[in-house]
N, CA, C and O atoms as a printed pandas DataFrame, in Angstrom:
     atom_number atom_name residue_name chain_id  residue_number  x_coord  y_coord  z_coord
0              1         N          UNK        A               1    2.053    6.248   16.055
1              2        CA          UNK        A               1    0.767    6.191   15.394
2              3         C          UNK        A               1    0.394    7.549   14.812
3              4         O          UNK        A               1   -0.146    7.756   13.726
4              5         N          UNK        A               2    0.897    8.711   16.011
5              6        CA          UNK        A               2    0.433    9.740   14.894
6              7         C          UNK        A               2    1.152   10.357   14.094
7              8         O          UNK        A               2    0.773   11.496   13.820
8              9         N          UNK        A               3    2.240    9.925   13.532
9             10        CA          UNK        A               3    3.472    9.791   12.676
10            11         C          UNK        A               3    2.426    9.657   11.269
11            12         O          UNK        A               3    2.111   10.455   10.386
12            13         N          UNK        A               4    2.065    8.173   11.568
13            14        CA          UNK        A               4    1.637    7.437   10.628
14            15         C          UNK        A               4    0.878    8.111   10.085
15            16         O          UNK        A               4    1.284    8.562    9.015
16            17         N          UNK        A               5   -0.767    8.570   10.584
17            18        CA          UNK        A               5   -1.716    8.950   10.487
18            19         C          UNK        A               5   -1.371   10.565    9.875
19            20         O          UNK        A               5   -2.151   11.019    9.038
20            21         N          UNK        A               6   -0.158   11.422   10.332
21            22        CA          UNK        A               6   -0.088   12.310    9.567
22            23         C          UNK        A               6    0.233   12.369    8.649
23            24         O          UNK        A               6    0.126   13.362    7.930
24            25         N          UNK        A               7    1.029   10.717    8.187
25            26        CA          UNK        A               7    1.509   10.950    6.601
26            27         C          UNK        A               7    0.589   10.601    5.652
27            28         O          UNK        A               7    0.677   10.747    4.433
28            29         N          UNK        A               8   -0.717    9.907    6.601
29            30        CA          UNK        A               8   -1.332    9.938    5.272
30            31         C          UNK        A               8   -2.174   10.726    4.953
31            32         O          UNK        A               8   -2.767   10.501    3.898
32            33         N          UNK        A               9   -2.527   11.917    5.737
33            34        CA          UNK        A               9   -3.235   12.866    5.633
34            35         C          UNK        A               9   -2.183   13.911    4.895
35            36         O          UNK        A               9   -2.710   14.870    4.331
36            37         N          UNK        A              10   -1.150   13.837    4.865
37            38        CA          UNK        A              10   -0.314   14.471    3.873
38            39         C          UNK        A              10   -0.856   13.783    2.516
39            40         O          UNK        A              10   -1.673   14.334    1.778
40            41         N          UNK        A              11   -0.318   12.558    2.289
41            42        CA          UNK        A              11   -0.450   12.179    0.997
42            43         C          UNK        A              11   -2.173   12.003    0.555
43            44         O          UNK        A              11   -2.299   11.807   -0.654
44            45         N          UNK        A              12   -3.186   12.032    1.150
45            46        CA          UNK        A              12   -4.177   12.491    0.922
46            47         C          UNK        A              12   -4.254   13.540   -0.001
47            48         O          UNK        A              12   -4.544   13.452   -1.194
48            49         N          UNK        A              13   -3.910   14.757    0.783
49            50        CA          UNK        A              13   -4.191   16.209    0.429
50            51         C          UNK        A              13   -3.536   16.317   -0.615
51            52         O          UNK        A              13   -4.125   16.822   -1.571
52            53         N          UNK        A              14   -2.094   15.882   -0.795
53            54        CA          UNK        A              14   -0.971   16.201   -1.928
54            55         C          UNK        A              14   -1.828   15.382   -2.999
55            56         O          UNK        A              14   -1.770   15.997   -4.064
56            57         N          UNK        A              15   -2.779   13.963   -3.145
57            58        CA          UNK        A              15   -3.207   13.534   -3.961
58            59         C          UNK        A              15   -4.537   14.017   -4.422
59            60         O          UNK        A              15   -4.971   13.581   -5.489
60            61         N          UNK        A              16   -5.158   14.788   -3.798
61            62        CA          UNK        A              16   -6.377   15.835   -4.041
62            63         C          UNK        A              16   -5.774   16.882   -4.593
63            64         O          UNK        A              16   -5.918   16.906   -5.815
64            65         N          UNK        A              17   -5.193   17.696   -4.178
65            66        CA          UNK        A              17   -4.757   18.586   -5.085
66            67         C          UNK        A              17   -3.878   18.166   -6.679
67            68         O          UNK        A              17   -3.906   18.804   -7.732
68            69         N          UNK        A              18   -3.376   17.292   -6.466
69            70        CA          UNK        A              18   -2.954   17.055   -7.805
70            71         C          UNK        A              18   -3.744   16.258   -8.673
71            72         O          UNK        A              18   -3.498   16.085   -9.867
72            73         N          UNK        A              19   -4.685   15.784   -8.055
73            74        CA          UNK        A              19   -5.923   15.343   -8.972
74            75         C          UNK        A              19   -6.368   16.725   -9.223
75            76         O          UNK        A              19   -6.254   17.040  -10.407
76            77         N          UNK        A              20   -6.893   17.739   -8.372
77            78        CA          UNK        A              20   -7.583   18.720   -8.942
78            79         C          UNK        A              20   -6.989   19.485  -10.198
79            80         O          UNK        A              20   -7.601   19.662  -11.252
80            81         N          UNK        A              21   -5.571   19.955   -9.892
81            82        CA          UNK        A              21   -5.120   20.250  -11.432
82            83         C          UNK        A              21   -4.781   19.608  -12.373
83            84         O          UNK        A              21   -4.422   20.293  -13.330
84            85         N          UNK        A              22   -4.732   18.244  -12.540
85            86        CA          UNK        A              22   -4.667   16.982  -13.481
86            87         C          UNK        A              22   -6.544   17.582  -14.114
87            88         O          UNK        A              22   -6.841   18.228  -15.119
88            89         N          UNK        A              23   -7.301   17.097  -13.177
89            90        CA          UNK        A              23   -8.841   17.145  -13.972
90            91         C          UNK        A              23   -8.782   19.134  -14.435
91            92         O          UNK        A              23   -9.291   19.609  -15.450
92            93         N          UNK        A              24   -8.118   19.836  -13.485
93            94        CA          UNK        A              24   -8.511   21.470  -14.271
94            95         C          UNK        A              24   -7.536   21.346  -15.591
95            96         O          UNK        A              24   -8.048   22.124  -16.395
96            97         N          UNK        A              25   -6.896   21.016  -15.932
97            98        CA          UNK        A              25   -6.262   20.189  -17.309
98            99         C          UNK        A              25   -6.878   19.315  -18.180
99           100         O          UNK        A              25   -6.336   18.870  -19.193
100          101         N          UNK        A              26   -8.050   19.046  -17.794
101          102        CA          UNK        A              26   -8.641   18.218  -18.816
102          103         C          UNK        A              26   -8.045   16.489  -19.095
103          104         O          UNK        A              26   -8.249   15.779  -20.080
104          105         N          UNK        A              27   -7.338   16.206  -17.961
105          106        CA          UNK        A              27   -6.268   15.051  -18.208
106          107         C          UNK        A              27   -7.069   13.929  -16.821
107          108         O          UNK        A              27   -7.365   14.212  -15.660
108          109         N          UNK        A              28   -7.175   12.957  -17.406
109          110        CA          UNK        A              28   -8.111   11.817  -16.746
110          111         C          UNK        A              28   -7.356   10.816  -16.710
111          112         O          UNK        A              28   -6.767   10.605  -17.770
112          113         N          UNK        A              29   -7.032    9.714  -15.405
113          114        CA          UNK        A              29   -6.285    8.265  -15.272
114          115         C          UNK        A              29   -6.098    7.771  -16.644
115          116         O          UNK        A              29   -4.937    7.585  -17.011
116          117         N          UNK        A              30   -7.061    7.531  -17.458
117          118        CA          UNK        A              30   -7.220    6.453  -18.364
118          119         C          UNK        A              30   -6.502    7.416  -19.606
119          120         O          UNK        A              30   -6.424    6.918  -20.729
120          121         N          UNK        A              31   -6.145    8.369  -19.442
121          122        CA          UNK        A              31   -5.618    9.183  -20.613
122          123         C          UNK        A              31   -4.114    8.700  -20.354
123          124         O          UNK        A              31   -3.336    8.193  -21.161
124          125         N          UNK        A              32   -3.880    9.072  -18.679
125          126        CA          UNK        A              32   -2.778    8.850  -18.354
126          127         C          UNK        A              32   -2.007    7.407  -18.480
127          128         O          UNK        A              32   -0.850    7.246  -18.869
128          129         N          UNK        A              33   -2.777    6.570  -18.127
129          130        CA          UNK        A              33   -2.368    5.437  -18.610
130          131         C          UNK        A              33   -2.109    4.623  -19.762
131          132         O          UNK        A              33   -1.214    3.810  -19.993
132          133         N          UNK        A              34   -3.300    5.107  -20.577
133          134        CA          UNK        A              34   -2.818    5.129  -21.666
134          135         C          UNK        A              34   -1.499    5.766  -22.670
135          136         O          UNK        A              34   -1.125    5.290  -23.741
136          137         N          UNK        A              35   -0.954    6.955  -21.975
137          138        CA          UNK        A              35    0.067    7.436  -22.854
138          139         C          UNK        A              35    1.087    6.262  -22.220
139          140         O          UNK        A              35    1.793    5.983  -23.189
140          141         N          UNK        A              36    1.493    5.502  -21.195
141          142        CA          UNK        A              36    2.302    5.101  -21.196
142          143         C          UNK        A              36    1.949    3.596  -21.390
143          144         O          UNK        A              36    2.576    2.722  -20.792
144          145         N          UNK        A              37    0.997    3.339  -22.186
145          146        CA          UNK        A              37    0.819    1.598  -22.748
146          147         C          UNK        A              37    0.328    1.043  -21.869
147          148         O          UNK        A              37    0.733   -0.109  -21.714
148          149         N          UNK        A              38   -0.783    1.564  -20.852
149          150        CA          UNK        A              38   -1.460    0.593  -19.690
150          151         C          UNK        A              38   -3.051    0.571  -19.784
151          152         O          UNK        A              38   -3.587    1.553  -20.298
152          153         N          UNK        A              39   -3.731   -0.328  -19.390
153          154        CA          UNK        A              39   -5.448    0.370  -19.373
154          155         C          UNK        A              39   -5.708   -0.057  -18.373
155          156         O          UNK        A              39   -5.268   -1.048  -17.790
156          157         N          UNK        A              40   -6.638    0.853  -18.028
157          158        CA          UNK        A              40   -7.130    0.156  -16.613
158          159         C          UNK        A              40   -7.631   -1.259  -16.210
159          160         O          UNK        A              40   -8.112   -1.248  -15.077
160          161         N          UNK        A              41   -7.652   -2.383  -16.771
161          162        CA          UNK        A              41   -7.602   -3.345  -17.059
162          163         C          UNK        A              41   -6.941   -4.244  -16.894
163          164         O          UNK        A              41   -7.380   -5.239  -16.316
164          165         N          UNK        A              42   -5.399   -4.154  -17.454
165          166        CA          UNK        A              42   -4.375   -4.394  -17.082
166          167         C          UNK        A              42   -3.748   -3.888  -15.446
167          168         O          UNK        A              42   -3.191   -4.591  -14.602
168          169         N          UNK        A              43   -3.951   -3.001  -15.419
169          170        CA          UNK        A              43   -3.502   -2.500  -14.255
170          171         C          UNK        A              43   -4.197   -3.301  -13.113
171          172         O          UNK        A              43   -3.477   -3.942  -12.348
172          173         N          UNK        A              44   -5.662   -3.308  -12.934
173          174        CA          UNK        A              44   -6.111   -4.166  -12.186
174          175         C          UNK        A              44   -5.814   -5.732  -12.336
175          176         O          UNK        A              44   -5.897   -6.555  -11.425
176          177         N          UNK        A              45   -5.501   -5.947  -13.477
177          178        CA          UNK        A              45   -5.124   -7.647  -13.530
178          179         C          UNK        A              45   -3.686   -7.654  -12.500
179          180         O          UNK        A              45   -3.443   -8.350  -11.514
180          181         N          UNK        A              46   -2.951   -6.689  -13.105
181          182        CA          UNK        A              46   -1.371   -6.591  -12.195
182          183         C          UNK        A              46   -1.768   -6.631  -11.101
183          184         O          UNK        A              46   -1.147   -7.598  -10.661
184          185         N          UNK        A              47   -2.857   -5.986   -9.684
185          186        CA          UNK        A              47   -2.695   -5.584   -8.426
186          187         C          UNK        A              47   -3.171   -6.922   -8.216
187          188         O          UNK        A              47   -2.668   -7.313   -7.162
188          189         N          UNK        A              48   -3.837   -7.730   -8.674
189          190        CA          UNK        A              48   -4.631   -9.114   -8.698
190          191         C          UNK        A              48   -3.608   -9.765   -8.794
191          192         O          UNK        A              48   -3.536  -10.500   -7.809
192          193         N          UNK        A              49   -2.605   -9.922   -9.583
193          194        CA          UNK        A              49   -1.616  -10.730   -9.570
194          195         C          UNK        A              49   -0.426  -10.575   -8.604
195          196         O          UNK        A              49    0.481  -11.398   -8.483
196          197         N          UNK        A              50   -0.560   -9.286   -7.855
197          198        CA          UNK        A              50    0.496   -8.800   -6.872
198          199         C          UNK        A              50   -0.324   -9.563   -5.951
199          200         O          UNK        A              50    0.217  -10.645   -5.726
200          201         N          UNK        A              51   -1.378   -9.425   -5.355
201          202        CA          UNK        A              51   -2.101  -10.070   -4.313
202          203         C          UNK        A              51   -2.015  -11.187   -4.188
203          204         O          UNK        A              51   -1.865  -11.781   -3.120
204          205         N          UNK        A              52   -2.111  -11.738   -5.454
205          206        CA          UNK        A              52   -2.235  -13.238   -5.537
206          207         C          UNK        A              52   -0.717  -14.147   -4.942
207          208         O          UNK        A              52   -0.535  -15.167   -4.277
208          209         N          UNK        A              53    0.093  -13.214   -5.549
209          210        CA          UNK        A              53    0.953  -13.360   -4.813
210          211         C          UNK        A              53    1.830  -13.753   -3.567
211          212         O          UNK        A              53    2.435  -14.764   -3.208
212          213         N          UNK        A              54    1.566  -12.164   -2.948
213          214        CA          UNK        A              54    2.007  -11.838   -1.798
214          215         C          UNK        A              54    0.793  -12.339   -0.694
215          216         O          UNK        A              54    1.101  -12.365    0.497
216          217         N          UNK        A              55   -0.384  -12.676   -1.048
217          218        CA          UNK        A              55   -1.073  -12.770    0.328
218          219         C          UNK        A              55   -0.203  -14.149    0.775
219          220         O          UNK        A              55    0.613  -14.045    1.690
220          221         N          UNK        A              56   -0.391  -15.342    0.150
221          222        CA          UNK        A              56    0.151  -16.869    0.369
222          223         C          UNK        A              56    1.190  -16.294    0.958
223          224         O          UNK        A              56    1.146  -16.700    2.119
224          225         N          UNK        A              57    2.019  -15.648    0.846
225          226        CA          UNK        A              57    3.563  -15.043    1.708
226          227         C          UNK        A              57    3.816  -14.858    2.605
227          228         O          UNK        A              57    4.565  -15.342    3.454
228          229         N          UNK        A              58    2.905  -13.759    2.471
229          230        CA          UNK        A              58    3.069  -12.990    3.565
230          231         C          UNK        A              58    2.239  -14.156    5.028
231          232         O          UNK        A              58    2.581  -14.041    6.205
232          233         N          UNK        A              59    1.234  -15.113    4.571
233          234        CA          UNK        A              59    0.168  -15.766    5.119
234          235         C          UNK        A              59    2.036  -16.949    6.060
235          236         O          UNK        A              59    2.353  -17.280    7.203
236          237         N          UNK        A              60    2.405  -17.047    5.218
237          238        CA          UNK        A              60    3.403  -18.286    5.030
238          239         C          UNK        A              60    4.492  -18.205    6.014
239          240         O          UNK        A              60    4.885  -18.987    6.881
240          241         N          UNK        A              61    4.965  -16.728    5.534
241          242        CA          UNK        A              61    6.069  -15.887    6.571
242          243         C          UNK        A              61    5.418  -15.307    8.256
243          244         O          UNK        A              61    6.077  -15.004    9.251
244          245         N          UNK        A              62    4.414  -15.311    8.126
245          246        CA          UNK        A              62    3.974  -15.300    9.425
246          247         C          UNK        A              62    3.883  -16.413   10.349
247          248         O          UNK        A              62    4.139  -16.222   11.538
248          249         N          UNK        A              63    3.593  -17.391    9.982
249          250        CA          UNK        A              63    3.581  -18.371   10.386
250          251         C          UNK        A              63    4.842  -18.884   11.312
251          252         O          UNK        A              63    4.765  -19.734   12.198
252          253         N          UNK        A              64    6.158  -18.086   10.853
253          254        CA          UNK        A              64    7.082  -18.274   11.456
254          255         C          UNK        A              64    7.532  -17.162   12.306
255          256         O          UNK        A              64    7.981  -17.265   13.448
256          257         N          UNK        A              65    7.301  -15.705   11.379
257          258        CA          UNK        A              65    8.051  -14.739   12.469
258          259         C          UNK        A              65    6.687  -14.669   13.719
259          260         O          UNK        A              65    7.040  -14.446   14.877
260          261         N          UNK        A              66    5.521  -14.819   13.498
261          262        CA          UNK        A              66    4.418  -14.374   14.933
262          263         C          UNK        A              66    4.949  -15.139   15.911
263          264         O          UNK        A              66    5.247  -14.480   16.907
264          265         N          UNK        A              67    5.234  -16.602   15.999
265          266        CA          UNK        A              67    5.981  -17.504   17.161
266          267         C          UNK        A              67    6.923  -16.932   17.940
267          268         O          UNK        A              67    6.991  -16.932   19.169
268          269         N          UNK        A              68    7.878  -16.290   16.891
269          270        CA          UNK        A              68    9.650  -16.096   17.205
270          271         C          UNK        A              68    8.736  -15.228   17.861
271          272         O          UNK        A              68    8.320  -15.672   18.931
272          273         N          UNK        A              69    8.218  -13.877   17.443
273          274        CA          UNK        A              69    8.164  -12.824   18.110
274          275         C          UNK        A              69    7.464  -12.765   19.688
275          276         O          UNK        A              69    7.488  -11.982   20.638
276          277         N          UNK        A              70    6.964  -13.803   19.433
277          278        CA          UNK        A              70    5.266  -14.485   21.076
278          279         C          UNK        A              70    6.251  -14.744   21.899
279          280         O          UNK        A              70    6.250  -14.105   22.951
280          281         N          UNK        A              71    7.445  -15.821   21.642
281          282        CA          UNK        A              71    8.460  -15.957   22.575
282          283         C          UNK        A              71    9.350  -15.455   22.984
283          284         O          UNK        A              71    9.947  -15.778   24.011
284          285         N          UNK        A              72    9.718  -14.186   21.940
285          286        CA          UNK        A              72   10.842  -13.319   22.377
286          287         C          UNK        A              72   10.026  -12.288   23.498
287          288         O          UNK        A              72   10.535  -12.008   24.583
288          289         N          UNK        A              73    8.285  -11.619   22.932
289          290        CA          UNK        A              73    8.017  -10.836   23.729
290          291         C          UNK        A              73    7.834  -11.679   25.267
291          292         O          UNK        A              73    7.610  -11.117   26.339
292          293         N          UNK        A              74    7.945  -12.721   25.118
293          294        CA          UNK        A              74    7.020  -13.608   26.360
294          295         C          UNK        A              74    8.869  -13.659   27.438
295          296         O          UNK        A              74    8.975  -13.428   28.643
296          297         N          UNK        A              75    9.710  -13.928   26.729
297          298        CA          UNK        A              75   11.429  -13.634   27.560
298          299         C          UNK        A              75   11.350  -12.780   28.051
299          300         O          UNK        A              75   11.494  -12.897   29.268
300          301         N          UNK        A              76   11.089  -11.408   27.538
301          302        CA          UNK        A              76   11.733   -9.717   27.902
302          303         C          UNK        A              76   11.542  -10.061   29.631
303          304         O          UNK        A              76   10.717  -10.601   30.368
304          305         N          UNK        A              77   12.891   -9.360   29.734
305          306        CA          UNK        A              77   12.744   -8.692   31.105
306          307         C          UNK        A              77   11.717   -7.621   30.890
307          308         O          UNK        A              77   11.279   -6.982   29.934
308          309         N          UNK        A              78   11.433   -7.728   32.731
309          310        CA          UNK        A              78    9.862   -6.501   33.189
310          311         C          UNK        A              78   10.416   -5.681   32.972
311          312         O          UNK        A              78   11.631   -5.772   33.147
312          313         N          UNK        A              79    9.971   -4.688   32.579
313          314        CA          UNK        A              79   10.621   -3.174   33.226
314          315         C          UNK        A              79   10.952   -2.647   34.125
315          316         O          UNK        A              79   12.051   -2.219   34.479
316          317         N          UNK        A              80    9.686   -2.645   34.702
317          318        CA          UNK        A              80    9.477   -2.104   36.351
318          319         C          UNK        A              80    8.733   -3.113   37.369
319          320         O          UNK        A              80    8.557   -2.786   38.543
């Protein structure tokens, strides 16, 4: 867990600072996206359509691995 929690306090900071010299550049998302043919618009339709997606899936695929896993943890030998 605190693996986890430090990486995202890495990628936090690494994404604050590189926002800060992106904006001390005068250079804004929507500039950025735009040079490569996107608007923010699109982009949100895409994460909408990733969701739309993957939730039913992921909703779908659980359904099977949470069981396997209830009965495998419910087998284990004790430890101690």
């Amino acid at each position: 867990m605190l693996r986890l929690l430090s990486a995202l306090v890495k990628i936090g900071l690494a994404s604050l600072i590189t926002g800060a010299v992106l904006s001390a550049l005068n250079l804004s998302a929507a500039e950025l996206l735009a040079e490569i043919g996107l608007t923010p618009d699109r982009v949100f339709e895409a994460l909408q359509n990733g969701a739309a997606w993957a939730i039913p899936n992921i909703v779908l695929g659980s359904m099977v691995i949470v069981p396997i896993w209830f009965v495998t943890y419910l087998l284990r030998p004790p430890k101690n």
